[in-house]
Each structure stands twice: as C-alpha cells, then as structure tokens.
C-alpha positions as CSV (number, residue, x, y, z in Angstrom):
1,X,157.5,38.1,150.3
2,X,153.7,38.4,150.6
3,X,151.6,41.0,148.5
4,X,151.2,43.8,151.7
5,X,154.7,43.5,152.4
6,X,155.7,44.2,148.5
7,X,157.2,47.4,147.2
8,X,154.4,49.5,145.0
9,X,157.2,48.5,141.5
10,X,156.9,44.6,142.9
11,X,153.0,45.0,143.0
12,X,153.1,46.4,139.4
13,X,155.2,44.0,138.0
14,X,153.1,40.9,140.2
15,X,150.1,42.4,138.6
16,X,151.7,42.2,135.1
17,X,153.0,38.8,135.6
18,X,149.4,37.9,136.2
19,X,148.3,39.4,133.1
20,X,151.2,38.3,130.6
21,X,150.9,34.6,131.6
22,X,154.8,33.7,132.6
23,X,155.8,33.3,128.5
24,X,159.6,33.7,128.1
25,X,158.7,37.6,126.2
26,X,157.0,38.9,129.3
27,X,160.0,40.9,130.7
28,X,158.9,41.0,133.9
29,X,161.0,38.5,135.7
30,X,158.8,37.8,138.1
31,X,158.3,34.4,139.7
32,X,155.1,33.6,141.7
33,X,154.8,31.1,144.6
34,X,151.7,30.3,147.1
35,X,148.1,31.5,146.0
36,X,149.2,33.4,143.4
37,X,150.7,30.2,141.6
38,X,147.8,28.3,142.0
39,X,145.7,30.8,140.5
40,X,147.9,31.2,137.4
41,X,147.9,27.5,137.4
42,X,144.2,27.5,136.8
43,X,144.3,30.7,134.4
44,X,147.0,28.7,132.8
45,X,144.8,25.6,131.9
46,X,141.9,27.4,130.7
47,X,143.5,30.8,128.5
48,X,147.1,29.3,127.7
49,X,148.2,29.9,123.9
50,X,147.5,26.8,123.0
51,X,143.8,26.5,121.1
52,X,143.1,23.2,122.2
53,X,146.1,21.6,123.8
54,X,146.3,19.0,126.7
55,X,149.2,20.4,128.5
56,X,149.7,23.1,130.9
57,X,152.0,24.9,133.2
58,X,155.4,26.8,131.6
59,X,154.6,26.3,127.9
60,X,150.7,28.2,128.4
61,X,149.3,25.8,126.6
62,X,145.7,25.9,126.9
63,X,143.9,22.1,128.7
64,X,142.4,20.8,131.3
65,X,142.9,16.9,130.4
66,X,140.2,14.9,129.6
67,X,138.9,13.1,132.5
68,X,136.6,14.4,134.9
69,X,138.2,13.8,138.1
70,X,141.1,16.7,136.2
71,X,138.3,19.0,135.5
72,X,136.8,19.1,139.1
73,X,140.1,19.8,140.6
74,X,140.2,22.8,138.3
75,X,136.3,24.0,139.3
76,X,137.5,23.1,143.2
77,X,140.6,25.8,142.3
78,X,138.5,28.0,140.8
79,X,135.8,28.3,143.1
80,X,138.8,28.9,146.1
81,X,140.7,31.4,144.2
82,X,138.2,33.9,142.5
83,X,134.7,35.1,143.2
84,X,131.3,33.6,142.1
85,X,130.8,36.1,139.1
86,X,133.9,35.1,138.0
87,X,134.2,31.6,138.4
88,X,130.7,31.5,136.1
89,X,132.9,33.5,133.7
90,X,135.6,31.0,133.7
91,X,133.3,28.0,133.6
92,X,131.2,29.1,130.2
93,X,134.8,30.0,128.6
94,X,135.9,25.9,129.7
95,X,133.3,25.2,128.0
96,X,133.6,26.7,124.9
97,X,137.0,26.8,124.4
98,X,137.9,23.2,125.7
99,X,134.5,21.4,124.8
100,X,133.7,20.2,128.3
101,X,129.9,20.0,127.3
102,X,130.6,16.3,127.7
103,X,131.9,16.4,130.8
104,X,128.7,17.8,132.4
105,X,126.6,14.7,131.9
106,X,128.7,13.5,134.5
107,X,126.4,13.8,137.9
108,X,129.7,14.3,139.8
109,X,131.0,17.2,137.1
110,X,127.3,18.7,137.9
111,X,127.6,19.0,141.9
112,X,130.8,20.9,141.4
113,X,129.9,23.6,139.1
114,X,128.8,27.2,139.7
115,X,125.3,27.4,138.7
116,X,123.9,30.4,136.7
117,X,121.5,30.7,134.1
118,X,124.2,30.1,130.9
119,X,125.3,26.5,132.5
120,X,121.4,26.0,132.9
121,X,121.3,26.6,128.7
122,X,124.3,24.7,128.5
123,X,122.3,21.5,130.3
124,X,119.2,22.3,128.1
125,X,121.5,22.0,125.3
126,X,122.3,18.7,126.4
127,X,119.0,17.4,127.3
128,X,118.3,14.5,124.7
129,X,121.6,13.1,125.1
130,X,121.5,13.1,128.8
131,X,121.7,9.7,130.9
132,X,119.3,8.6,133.2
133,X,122.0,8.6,135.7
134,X,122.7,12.6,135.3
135,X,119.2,13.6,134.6
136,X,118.1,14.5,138.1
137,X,121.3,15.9,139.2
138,X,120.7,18.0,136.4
139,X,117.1,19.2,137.3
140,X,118.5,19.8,140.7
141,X,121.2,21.9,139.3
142,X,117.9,23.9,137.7
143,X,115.8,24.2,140.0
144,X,118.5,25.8,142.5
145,X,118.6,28.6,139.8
146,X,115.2,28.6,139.3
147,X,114.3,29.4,142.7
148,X,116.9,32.2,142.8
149,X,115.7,33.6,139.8
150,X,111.9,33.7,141.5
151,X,113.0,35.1,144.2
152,X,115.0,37.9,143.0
153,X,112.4,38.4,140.5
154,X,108.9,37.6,141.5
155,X,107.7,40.1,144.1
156,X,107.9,43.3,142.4
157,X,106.5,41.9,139.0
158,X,103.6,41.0,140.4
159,X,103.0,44.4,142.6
160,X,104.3,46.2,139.4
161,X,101.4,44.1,137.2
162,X,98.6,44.4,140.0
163,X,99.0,48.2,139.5
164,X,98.8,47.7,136.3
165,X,95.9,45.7,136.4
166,X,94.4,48.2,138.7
167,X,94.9,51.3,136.5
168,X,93.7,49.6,133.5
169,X,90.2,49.2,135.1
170,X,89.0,52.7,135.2
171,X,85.7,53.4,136.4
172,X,83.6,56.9,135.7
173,X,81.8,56.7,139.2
174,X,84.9,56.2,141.3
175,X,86.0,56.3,145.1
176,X,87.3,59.1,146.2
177,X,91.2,56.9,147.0
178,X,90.2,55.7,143.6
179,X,90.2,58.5,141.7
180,X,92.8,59.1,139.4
181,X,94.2,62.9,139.4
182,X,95.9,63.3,136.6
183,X,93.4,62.4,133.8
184,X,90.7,63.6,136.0
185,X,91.9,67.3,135.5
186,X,93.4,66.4,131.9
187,X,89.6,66.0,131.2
188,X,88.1,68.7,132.6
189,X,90.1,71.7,131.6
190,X,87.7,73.0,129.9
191,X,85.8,73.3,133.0
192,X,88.3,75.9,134.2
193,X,87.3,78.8,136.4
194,X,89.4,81.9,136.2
195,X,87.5,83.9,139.1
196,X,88.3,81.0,141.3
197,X,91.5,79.9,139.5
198,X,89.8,76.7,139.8
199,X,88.7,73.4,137.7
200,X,85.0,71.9,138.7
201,X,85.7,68.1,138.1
202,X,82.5,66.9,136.5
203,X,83.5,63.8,135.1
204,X,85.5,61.7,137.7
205,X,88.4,59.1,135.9
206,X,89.0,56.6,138.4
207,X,91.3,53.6,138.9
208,X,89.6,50.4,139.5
209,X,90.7,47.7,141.3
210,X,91.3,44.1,139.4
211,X,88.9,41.1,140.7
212,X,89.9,37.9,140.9
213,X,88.0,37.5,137.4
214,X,90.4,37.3,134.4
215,X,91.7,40.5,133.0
216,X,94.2,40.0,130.9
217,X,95.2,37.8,128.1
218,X,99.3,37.0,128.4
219,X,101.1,35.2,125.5
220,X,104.8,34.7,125.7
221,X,105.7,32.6,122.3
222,X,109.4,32.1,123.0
223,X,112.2,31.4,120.3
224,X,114.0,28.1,121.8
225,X,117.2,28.4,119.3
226,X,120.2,27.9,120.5
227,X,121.4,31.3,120.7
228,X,118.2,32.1,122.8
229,X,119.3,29.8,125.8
230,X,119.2,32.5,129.0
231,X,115.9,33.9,127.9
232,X,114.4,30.9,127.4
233,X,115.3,30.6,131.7
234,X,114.1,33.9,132.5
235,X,111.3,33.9,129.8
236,X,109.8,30.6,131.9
237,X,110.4,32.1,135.1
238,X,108.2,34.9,134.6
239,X,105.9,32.5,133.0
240,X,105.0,30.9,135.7
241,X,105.0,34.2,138.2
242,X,102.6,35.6,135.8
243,X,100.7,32.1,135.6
244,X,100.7,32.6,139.6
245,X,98.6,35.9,139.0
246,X,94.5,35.4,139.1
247,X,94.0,38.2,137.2
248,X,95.9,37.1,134.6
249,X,95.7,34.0,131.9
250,X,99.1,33.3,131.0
251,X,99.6,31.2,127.8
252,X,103.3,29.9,127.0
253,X,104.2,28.9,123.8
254,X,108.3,27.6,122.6
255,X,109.2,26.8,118.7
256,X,111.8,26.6,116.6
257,X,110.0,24.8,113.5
258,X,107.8,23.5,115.5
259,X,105.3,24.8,118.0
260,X,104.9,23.8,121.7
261,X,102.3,24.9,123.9
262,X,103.7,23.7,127.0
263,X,101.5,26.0,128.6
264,X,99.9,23.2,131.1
265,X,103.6,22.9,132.8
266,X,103.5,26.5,133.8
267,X,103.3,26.0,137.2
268,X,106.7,24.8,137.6
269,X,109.1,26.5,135.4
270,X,111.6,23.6,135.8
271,X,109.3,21.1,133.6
272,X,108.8,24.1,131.3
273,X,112.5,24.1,130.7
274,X,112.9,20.3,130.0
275,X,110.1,20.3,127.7
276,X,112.6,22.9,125.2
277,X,114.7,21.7,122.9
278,X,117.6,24.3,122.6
279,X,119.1,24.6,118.9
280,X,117.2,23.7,115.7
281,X,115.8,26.2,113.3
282,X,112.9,29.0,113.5
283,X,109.7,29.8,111.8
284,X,108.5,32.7,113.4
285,X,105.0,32.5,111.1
286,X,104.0,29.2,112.1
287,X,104.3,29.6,116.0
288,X,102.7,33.4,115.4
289,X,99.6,31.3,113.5
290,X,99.3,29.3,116.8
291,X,99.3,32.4,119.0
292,X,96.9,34.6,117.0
293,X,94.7,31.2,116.7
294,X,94.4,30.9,120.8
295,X,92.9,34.5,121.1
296,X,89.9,35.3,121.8
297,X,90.0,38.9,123.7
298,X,91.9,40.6,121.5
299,X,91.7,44.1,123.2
300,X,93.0,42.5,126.3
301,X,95.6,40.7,125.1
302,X,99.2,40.6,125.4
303,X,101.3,38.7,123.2
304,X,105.3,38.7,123.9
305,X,107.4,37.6,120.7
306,X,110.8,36.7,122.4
307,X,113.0,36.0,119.2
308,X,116.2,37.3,117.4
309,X,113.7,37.6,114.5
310,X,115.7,35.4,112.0
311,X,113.1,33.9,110.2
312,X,113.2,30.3,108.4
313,X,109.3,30.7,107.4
314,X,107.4,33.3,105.1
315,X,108.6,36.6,106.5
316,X,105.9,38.6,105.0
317,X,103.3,36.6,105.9
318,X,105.0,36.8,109.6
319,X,104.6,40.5,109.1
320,X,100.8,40.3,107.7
321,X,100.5,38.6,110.9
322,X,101.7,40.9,113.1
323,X,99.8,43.8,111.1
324,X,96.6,42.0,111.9
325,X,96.7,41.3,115.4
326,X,97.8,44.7,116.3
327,X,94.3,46.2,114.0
328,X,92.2,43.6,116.2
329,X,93.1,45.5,119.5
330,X,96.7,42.7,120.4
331,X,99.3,44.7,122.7
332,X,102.3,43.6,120.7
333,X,105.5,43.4,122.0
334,X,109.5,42.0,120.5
335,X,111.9,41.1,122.5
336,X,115.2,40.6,120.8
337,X,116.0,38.7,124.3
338,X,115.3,39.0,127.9
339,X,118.9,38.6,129.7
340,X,121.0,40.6,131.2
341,X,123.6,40.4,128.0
342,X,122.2,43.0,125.5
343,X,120.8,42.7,122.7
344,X,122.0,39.5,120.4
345,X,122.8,39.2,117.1
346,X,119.7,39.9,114.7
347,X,117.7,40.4,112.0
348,X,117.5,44.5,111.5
349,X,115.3,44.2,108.0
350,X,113.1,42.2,110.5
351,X,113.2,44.7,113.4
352,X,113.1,47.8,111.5
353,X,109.9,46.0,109.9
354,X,108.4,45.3,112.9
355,X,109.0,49.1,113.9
356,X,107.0,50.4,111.1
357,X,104.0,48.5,112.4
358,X,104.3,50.0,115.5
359,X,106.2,47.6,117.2
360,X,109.2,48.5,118.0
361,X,112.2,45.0,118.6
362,X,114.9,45.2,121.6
363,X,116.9,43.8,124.2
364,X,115.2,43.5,127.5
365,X,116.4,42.9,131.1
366,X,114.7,40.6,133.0
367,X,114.9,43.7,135.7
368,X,113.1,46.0,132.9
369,X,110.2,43.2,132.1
370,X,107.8,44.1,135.0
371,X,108.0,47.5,133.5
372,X,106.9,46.7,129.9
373,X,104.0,44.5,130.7
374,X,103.1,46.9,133.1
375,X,102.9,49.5,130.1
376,X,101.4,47.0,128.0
377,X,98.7,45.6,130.1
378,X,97.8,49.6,130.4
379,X,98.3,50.5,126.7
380,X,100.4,53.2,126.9
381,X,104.2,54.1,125.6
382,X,106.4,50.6,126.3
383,X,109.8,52.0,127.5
384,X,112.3,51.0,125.2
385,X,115.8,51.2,126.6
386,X,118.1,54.1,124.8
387,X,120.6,51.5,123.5
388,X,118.8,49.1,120.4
C-alpha cells in the first residue's frame, strides 16, 4: 500500500514506526517495505541501540562496518533518501558516534560526502595526518565550501563596510548629498527659531566618502581549538573579503599556544585554513601581545578576539591587555564564535570580565558580522544579539 493511498491511523502508526526503530516493544506492528525500508535501513546503521556495534538491521544495533566501500553505500543512501540539511546532520553524527574520522582520509570517502562547514573542521582536524594521496581531494572538498561561503557572504559585507567607511569620514565642509541630517540638526538645536519654527544649520556634519587610502586597521586574532572549528571557516572567509577591501588593512592572526600570523595567505582563504592546526591548547595573552604589538593606529583600529575565552595563559594580564588597548583608542570586539550554532561553551568569569571593560563577549552569526564591524569601524553601540 503506498503512503497516499494509506488510511490517516496507517500514516500515524507508519510515522511512529519510523520514529521507534522496529524494536520488538514498539507496538506498532507495522512492517515497512520500499523507500521507507531503505531509509530505516540507513537510520538503522547510524542511531540503532547499540553504542558502537558492527551489526545492523532487526537487532538496531548501531554500525556502519568498517570498510569504506560499506560507508559510501551508506552516504549514496543517505544522500537519495533525505535532504541536504539533513544528510550533513547525519554525516557529523557518523562521525562522532562511529569514529569514521578515519575513513575520510580516503580520497574516495571525500568525493562522496556532503560538504559543509563542520566536515571542513572535521578535515582540518585531520590535516597532519593526512596522506599525500587525500590531500588535494581534501582542499577540493574546501574550497567548494569556501566559495559558497563567499558568495553567500561577501557582497553585502563589503557594501555594509563601505558605508561604514563612508560615515566614519565626516567632513565639516560637506556636499550637499553628503551631508548627514541627523547629527547636522542634533548640533544645531540650539540654533532653533521659534518665529519660523525653524533650525539655521550653521555647522554642516557631513559623511565623507573613503579613498582608496587606508582607513582602517582590521585584526581578527582567531582561537584555532578544536571546539572553535566552524569559526575558524567563516572567521577566514571574511578575512579575506575584508583583505579584498582597499580601504581596509586586514591583519589575521590564529593561536592556540602559539601565535600565527598567517596574514600573507589572506588572499585565499583555503591556504589560510591549512595553515591551522585545529585542537591544542590556548593562551589568549600571548597571541593578544602579538596583536597589540602590530598596531600602530590605534584610534582606527579594529581588533576581533574570536575565542571561547578559556584561558591557558595569565588571565589578568590578558585582561590588563585588553584594558590598555581600549584607553589607546582599539575598537574591541569578543566573539564567543562566529557560526551559525550559538554561543559555545565558555568562560563566563572571562566574559563577564571582559564586559566590565566595556567589552561585552557573544555568539555571532556570520549573517550578523557585517553589522558589527560596520558599528565598530564607526564607533558607535555594537549590536549584541538578545540571547548571550
């Protein structure tokens, strides 16, 4: 019987049989047959009650063997029976519930996957014990999102920004499409005429409009711990659209307890990504020293601490660090992450810490980042998102 032709009660319990798995307890003594038993097949392999079992089918025991040819049947099913968003679902569960990390340093276990920004982590993960053989399959597999990623993300962050820019450069003696209506009446209320319910705008506040000289200063020092993995991808995406920007010098900088200025790779975000080393431990201080040690325009500067804030170094002199660049003029701004997952685990002492000097930690978007370097670059309120 096919699933139009089924009674509303056989839809319910097809649904339910779906859910429950098949186990012996699931009372709904319902059998399955076509599509719908190949999809609990693959459900089967990947969330049976097994933890870490080798069989499937009737017993639900979790496993997708252990051989790769097995595994790429399963991404082939996968990929036929359930959309893209889900199949990415179902392939970061694989891999953390079967430990299939292995598996993906097979080139031919790498052309069948769905790619997305968490199997991109996943493959940075795996970088130093890559082969030779797999390495440019998996550059391949990251470039592909890369250049998504750009494209979804790079046009309005740079007309977002060149506002920016533009309203940051006010001019007293402006054009009349320069002039800036808001503050100019904001500062000359007191010129107010009552007679002529009128205000007589003698000082003019103006927009002015960004050169190709350097305006800004841009540092994004980027925590490359493990559990940092999607925003280091969408932290070097926007690197490079931002190192793409004239008007703007764009400085990226990784650690964990290390520093890496891998800043003369920005122009293609995929060598920025191979030059991390995902996992390891953090010292917020020391990559914070190198920042602070590369500016020289303080009062145009930017710098973007991308970091779950749990610090391995000296956390007050972290703090002292922070203090100082903000007194010298910095625009300073803590993401917790940039991804589209919320806010990670963190430090709060850390966060709350970082509040009190004015600089408030949370979880970005990488749809909400054009937004807060916009407000940065312009010194005014950054827009931190209701939910911290």
């Amino acid at each position: 019987m096919t699933t139009e032709a089924m009674d509303p009660a056989g839809e319910r319990l097809r649904r339910w049989r779906m859910v429950l798995g098949g186990d012996d307890a699931d009372g709904t003594g319902c059998a399955l047959s076509g599509k719908d038993a190949a999809m609990d097949g693959a459900l089967t392999a990947l969330y049976g009650k097994g933890d870490k079992g080798t069989q499937s089918g009737r017993d639900r025991s979790a496993g997708l063997g252990a051989s790769a040819p097995s595994v790429a049947r399963w991404l082939g099913d996968i990929r036929t029976y359930f959309p893209s968003s889900v199949v990415q679902v179902m392939q970061r569960d694989a891999i953390d519930r079967l430990g299939l990390s292995t598996l993906l340093l097979e080139p031919e276990m790498l052309e069948a996957v769905e790619a997305d920004v968490h199997l991109v982590g996943t493959l940075l993960s795996l970088n130093r014990a890559m082969p030779e053989t797999t390495k440019e399959t998996a550059r391949a597999v990251v470039r592909k999102v890369v250049e998504d990623l750009e494209k979804r993300l790079a046009t309005r962050t740079r007309a977002t920004l060149t506002g920016a820019l533009d309203r940051s450069a006010r001019i007293s003696r402006p054009r009349h499409h320069d002039i800036d209506w808001n503050r100019t009446i904001a500062a000359n209320l007191k010129h107010y005429l009552p007679e002529y319910r009128t205000i007589v705008p003698e000082r003019l506040v103006g927009y002015g409009r960004a050169s190709q000289s350097v305006k800004k200063e841009v540092v994004l020092c980027i925590d490359q711990s493990g559990s940092m993995a999607a925003s280091v991808v969408y932290a070097s995406v926007f690197g490079a659209v931002l190192a793409s920007m004239r008007s703007i010098n764009t400085r990226l900088v990784v650690f964990d307890t290390s520093v890496v200025d891998l800043t003369d790779q920005l122009d293609d975000p995929v060598d920025v990504l191979f030059g991390t080393q995902l996992g390891g431990g953090t010292d917020i201080n020391r990559a914070l020293a190198y920042c602070q040690s590369q500016i020289t325009r303080p009062p145009e500067t930017v710098v973007v601490l991308i970091s779950d804030l749990y610090e391995g170094g000296i956390r007050n002199e972290m703090l002292k660090r922070v203090a100082a660049m903000k007194a010298s003029g910095v625009q300073f701004v803590a993401l917790l992450a940039l991804s589209d997952e919320g806010a990670p685990a963190y430090d709060r002492e850390h966060a709350a810490a970082l509040a009190a000097l004015g600089a408030p930690a949370f979880a970005c978007t990488p749809d909400l980042f054009p937004e807060v370097m916009a407000a940065a670059i312009e010194k005014r309120p950054i827009p931190v998102p209701d939910a911290v």
